[in-house]
C-alpha positions in Angstrom: 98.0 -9.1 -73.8 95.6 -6.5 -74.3 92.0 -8.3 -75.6 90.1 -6.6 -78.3 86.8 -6.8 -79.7 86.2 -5.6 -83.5 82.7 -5.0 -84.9 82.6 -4.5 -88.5 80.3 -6.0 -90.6 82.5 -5.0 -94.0 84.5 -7.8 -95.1 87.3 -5.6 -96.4 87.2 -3.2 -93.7 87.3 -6.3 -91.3 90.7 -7.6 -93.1 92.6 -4.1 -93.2 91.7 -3.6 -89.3 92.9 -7.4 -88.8 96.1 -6.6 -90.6 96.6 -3.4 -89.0 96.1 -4.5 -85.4 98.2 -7.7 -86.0 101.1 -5.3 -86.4 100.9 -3.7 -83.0 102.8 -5.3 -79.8 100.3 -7.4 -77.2 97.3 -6.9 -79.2 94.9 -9.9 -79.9 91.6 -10.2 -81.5 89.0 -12.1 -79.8 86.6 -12.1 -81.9 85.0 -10.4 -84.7 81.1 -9.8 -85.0 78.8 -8.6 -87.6 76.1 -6.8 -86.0 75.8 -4.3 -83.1 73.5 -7.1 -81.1 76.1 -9.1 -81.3 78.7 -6.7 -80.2 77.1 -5.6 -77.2 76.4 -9.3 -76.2 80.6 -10.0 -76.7 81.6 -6.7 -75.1 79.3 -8.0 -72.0 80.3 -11.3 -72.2 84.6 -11.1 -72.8 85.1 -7.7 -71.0 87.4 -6.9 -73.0 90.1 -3.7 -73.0 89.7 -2.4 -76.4 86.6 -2.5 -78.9 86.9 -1.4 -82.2 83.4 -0.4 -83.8 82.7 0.2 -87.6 80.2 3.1 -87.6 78.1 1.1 -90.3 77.5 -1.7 -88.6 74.3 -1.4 -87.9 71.7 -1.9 -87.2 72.0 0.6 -84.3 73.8 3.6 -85.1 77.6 4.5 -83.8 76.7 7.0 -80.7 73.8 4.2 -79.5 76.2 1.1 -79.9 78.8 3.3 -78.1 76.6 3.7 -75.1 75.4 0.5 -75.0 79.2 -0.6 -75.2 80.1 2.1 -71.6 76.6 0.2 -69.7 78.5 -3.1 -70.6 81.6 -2.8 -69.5 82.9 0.4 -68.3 86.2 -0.5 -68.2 86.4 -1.3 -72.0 87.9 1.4 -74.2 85.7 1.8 -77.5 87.8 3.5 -80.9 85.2 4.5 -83.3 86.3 3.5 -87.3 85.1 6.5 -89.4 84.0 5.5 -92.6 80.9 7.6 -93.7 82.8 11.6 -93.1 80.4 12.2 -90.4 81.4 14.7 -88.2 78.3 15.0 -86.0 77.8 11.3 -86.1 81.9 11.4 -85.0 81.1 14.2 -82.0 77.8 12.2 -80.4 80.1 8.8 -81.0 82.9 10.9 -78.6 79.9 12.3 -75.9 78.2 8.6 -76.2 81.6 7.6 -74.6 83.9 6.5 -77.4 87.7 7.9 -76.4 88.5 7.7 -79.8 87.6 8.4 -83.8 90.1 7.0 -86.5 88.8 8.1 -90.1 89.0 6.0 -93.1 91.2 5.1 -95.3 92.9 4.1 -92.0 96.2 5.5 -91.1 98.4 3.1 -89.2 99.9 5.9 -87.1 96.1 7.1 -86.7 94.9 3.9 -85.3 97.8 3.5 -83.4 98.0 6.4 -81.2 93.7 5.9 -80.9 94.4 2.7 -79.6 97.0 3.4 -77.2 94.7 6.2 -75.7 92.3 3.3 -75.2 93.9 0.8 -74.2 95.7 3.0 -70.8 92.2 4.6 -70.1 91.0 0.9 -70.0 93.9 0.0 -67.8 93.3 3.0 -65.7 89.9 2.6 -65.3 89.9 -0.9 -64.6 92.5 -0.4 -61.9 89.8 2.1 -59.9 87.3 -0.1 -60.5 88.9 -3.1 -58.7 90.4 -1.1 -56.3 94.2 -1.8 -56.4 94.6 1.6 -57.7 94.5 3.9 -54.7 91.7 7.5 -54.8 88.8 5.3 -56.4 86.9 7.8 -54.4 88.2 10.9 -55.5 88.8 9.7 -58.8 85.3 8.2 -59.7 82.7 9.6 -57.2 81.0 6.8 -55.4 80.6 3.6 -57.3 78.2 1.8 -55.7 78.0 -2.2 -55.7 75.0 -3.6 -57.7 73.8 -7.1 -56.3 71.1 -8.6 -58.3 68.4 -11.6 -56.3 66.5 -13.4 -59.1 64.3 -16.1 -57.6 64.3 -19.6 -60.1 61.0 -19.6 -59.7 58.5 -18.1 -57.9 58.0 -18.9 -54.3 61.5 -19.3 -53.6 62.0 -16.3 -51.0 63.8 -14.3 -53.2 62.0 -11.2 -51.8 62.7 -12.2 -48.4 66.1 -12.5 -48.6 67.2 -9.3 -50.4 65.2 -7.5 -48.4 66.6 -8.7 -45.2 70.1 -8.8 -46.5 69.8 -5.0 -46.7 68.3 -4.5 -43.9 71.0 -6.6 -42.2 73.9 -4.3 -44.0 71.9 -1.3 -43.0 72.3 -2.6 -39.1 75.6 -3.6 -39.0 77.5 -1.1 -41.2 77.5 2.3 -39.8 77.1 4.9 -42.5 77.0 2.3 -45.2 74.4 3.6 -47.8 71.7 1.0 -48.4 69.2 0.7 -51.4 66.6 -1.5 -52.6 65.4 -1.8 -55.9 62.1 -3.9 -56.7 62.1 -5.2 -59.7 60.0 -7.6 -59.7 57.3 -5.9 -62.1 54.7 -8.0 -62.2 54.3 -9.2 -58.3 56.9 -6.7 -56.7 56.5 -7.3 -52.9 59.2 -5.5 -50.5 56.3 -2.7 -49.9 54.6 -5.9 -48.1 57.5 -7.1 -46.6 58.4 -3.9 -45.3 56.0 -1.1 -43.9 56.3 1.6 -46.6 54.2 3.8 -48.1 55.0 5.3 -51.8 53.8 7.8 -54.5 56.2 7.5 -57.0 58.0 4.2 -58.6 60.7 3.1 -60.9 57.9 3.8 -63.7 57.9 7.0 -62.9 61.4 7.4 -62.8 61.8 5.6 -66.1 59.6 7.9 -68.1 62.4 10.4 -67.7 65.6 8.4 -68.5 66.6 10.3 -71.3 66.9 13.3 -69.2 67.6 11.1 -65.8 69.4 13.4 -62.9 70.3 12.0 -59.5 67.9 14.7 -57.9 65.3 12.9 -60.0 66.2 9.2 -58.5 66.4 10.4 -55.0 63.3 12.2 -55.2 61.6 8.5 -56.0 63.2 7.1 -53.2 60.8 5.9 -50.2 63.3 6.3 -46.8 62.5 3.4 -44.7 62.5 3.8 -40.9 65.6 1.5 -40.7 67.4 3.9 -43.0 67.8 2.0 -46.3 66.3 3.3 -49.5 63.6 2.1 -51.6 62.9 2.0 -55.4 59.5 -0.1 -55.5 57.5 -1.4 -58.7 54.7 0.6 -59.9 51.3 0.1 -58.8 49.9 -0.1 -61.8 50.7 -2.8 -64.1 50.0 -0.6 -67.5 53.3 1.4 -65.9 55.3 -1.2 -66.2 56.1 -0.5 -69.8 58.1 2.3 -69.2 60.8 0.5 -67.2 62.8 -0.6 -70.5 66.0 -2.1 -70.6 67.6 1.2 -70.8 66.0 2.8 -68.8 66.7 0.3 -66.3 71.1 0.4 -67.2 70.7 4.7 -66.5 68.7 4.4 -62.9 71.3 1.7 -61.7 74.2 3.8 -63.2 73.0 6.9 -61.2 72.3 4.8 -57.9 75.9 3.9 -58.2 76.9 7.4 -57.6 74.4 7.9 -54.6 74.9 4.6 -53.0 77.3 2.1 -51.3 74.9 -0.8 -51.6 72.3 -1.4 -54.3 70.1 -4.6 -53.8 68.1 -5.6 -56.6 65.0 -8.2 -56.5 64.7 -9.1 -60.0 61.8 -11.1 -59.7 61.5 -15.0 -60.9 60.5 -14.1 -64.7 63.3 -13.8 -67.4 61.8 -10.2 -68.4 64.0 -7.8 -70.6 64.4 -5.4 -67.4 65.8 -8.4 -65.4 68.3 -9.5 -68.0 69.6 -5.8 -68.5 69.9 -5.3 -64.3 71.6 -8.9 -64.4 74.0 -7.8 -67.2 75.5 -4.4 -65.7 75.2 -6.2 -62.0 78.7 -6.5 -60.1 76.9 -10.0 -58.4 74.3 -12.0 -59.6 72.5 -14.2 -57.3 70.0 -16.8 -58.0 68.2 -18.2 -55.3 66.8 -22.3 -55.8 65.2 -24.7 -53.7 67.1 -28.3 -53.2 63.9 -29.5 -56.0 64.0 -30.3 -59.4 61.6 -28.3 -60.4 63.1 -25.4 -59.2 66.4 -26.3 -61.1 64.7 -27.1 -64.1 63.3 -23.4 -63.8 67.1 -22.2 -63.0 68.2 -24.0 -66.5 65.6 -22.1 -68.8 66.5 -18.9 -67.0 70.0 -19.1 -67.4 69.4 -20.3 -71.0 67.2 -16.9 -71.5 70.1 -14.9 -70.2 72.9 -16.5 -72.2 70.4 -16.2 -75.4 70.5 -12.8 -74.6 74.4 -12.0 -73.6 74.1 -10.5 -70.4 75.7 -13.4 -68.1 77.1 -16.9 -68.1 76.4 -19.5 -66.1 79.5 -20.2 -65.0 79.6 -16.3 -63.3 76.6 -17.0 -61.6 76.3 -17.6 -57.7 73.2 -20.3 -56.7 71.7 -19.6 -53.3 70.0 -22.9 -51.8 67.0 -22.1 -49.6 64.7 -24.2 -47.6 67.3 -26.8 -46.8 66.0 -29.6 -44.3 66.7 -33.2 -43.8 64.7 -34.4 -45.7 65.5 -33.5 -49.3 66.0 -35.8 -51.7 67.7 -34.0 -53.6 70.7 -32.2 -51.8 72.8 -29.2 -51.6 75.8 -30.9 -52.5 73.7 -32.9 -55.6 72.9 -29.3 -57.0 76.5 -28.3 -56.9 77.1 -31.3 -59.5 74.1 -29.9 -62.0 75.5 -26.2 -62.4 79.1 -25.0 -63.5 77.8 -21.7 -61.4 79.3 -21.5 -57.9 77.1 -23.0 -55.4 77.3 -20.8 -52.0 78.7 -22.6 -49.5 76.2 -20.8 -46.9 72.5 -22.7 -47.0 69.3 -21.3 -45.6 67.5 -23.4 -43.7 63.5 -23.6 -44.1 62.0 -22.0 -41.2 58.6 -20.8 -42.5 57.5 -20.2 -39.0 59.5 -18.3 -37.9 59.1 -16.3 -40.6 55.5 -16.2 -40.7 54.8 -13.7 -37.8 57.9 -11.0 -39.5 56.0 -11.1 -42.6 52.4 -10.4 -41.3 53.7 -7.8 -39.1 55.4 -6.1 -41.9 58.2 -5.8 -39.9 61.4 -8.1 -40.3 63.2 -7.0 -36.7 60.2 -10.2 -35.6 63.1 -12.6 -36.8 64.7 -13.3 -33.3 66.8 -15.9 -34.8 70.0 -15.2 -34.5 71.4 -18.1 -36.6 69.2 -16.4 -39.8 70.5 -13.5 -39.5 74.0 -14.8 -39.1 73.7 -17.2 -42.1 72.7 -13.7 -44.2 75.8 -11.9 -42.5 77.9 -15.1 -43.9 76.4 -15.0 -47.3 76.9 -11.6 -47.6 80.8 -12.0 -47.1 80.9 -14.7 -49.5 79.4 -13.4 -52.5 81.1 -9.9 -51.9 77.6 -8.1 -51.6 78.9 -5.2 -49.4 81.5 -4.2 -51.5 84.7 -5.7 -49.0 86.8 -8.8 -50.6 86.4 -11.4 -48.5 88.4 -14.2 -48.1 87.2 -17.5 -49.2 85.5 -19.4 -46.4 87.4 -22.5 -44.4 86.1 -25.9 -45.8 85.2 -27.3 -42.7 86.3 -30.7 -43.3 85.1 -32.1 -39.9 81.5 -30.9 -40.6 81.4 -32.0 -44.1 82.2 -35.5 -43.0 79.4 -35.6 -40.2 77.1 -34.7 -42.9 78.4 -37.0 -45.0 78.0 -39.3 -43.2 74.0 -38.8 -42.6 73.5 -38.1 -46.1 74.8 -41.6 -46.8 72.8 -43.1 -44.4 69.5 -41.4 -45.9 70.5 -42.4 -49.7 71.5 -46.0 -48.6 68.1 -45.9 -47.4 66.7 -44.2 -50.2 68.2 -46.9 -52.6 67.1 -49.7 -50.3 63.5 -48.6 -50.8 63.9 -48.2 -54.5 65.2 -51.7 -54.6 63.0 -53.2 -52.4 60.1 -52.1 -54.6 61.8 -52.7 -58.2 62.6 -56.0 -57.5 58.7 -57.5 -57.6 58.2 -56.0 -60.4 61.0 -57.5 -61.9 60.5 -60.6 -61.4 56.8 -60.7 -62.0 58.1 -59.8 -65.4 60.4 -62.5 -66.0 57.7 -65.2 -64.7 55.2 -63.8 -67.4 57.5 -63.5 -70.2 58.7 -67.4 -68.9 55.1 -68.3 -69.0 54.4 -67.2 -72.3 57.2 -68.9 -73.6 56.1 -72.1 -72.0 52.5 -71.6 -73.7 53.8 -71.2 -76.9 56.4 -74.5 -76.5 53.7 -76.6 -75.7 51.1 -75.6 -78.5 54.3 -76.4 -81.1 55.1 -79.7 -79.2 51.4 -80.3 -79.3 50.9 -79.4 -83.2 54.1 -82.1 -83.6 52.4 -84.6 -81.2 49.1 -84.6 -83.2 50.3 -85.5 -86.5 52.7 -88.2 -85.1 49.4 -89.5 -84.3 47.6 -88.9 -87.3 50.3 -90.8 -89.2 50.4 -93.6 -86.6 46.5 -93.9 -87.3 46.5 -94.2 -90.7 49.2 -97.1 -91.3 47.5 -99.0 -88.0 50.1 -98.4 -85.3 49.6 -97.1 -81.9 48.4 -93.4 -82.0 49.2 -92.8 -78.7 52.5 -93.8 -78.5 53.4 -92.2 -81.9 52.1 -88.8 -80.1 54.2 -89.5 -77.1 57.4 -90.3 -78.9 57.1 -87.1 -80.2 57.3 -84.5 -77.7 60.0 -84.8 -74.8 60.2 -87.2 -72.2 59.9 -84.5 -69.7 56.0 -83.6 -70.9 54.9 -87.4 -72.7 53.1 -87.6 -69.5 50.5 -84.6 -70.3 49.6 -85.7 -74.0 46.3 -87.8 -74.2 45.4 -89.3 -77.6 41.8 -89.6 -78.5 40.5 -91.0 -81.8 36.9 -89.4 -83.1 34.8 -91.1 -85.3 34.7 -88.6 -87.9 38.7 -89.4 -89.1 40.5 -87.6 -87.5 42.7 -87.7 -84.3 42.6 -85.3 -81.0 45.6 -84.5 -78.7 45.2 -82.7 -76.0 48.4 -81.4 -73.8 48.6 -79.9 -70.1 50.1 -76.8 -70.8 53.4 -76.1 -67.9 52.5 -73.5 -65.3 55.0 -72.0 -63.0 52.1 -70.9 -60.4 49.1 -73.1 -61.0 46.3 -71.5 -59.5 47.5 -67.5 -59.3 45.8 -66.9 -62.5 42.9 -67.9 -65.0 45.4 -69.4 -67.5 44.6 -72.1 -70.2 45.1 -75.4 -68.5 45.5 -77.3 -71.7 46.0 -77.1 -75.5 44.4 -79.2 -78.1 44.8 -80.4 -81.7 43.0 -82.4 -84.3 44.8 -84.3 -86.9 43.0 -85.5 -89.9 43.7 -89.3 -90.4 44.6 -89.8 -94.3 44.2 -93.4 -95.3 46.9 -95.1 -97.3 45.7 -96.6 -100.8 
């Protein structure tokens, strides 16, 4: 089946391009939106082969929802409905990238043979793209792989990690073109990380997207003594304005052509030149710590991006950092509070060793071999140097060692928890018990004095009357006193279930006026 996407905000021109494309063989409608916003956010979202565009749609025009549509998905083919006579607005529509223009009233045979066109560059395309169609090289030019590292939060060592992930790739690859893109606009720091000096920036760069040349991106680029290639953030934080969305989608379209590898530090903010690197990005990675604040920070990012229509969670890869023994909250919990795939890889939290490679400014201080073998690892699993990798063994025997001390530290855990809930618990039942008995005793003791009152009055016993009525199991704490002024006193020991551990009423009493019969 061939998927297509149809944006047309025209009711009737929505139901004759419904009833014409439900005549041809293996098409089928996705979904049908009513804005260009929303188009782009589909086309990025469904991938689809085909996308249909109204020319009024709105509110961008046709040529600018075209190009927004190639960024997106560049395998998707887009047929441009013609509906306003516009032959110029037809020609930019073609040069934006559309591989088709079907004019209206709509011709079956015209949208037919449009769509057909479409739908076999999409195939094509898509084939070179994934690589099981052979020449991608000579067919395409280079098409570099664009990784994106967004930290949840800040603090994270999202910097760190794409920085010596491409160093890494650099060192091991031979002739493998490396570059690094900092993103991170507000607090970019891979020119701390790494000894280099710049004039220009991806601000500067920017302010010339519309007329944006690969001479123009490589003369940017800083070339770092270990031979990968830097992009850094501006110096100035007033620059940063220039690096719009946009402008953003046409510098990582050109690095593509120039470049094997292209590492991106997006930063740890949601900003609109983060969501437009994650959206055209071949690989997005976000890197957590095993904390819940750091997840709780992952959730309202991947919230902002999915509000926006550049990714999904569930096409997300989560990076856990900092992993030691003692988390509370571990690897194999977070893989239970995301639908994105968890890499199976973990860093491990070694900020000393660390320390002396990022005061030196120089990351070959890392002697470590495991770190740089657990980045080698990662690497392979999420794809990042552009060779499919097979999935990686499970590990069983490992898994169950693990298992088996992670038990032991939540059984411990819960043991802790109980052994300090419990107290509490029952302190809690012993006052609300107490209470009750309190308020027992004052109704037994209201009862008790006007059994005696009664008693008083017709000469009988007062005391025994009072006695008789409360239960058996308390007659022995009601005292019976008669005043002089008519009227009778009971007093009762009120029950206590720790006499002593507090300064509770020791007794209730009542007085009962003594009516005298005629």
């Amino acid at each position: 089946m061939t998927k297509v996407v149809v944006g047309a905000a025209d009711q009737g021109v929505q139901s004759e391009i419904r009833s014409l494309l439900a005549e041809i063989d293996g098409a089928e409608v996705v979904t049908y939106e009513q804005s260009t916003g929303e188009l782009s956010a589909a086309v990025g979202r469904l991938r689809p082969d085909v996308v249909v565009v109204h020319d009024r749609l709105g509110p961008q025009s046709a040529p600018e929802v075209v190009r927004e549509i190639v960024f997106r998905s560049p395998a998707s083919g887009v047929v441009v409905l013609n509906s306003s006579g516009d032959v110029e607005g037809a020609l930019k529509a073609m040069e934006a990238g559309a591989k088709g223009v079907v004019s209206y009233p709509i011709s079956f045979d015209d949208l037919l043979g449009r769509y057909e066109a479409a739908r076999e560059w999409s195939e094509r395309m898509g084939g070179l793209l994934s690589g099981t169609v052979a020449d991608t090289t000579q067919a395409l030019g280079r098409h570099g792989r664009v990784t994106v590292f967004a930290g949840a939060k800040g603090g994270v060592g999202t910097t760190t990690i794409a920085t010596h992930m491409a160093l890494d790739l650099r060192r091991k690859v031979s002739g493998l073109r490396v570059c690094l893109v900092d993103l991170d606009l507000q607090a970019g720091d891979v020119s701390s990380i790494l000894e280099a000096r710049q004039r220009v920036s991806i601000a500067d760069v920017a302010k010339v997207a519309e007329d944006l040349s690969p001479a123009t991106i490589l003369d940017a680029l800083v070339q770092h003594e270990s031979g990968i290639s830097l992009l850094l953030t501006p110096m100035q934080v007033a620059e940063t304005e220039y690096v719009t969305p946009a402008a953003v989608r046409a510098i990582l379209g050109l690095l593509r052509q120039e470049f094997d590898v292209i590492i991106v530090d997006g930063g740890s903010h949601a900003t609109p030149a983060q969501a437009a690197a994650v959206e055209v990005a071949d690989t997005v990675v976000t890197v957590v710590t095993p904390d819940v604040l750091a997840m709780r920070s992952f959730r309202r990012t991947v919230q902002a991006w999915e509000s926006l229509g550049v990714s999904a969670e569930q096409d997300l890869n989560v990076l856990v950092n900092r992993v030691s023994r003692e988390d509370v909250l571990n690897p194999d919990a977070l893989a239970r509070l995301t639908s994105a795939k968890v890499v199976s890889t973990r860093l491990p939290a070694t900020f000393r060793r660390l320390e002396r490679a990022v005061n030196s400014r120089d990351p070959g201080e890392v002697r470590e071999a495991a770190w740089w073998s657990a980045l080698e690892r990662i690497g392979a699993e999420i794809g990042v140097s552009g060779v499919a990798v097979a999935e990686p063994p499970t590990r069983a025997p490992a898994r169950r060692r693990g298992g088996a001390r992670r038990a032991a530290v939540e059984t411990g855990q819960v043991a802790v928890e109980t052994v300090v809930l419990v107290p509490l618990v029952i302190l809690v039942v012993l006052l609300a018990w107490q209470v009750g008995l309190t308020a027992l005793a004052f109704v037994w003791n209201g009862h008790a004095a006007n059994a005696a009152a009664r008693a008083q009055a017709i000469g009988e016993d007062p005391a025994a009357a009072a006695r008789d009525a409360v239960p058996a199991s308390i007659q022995d704490q009601v005292h019976v006193s008669v005043l002089g002024d008519g009227t009778v006193k009971v007093t009762m020991d009120i029950p206590a279930l720790c006499p002593g551990c507090a300064e509770l009423p020791g007794h209730i009493s009542q007085t009962s006026q003594v009516v005298e019969e005629p």
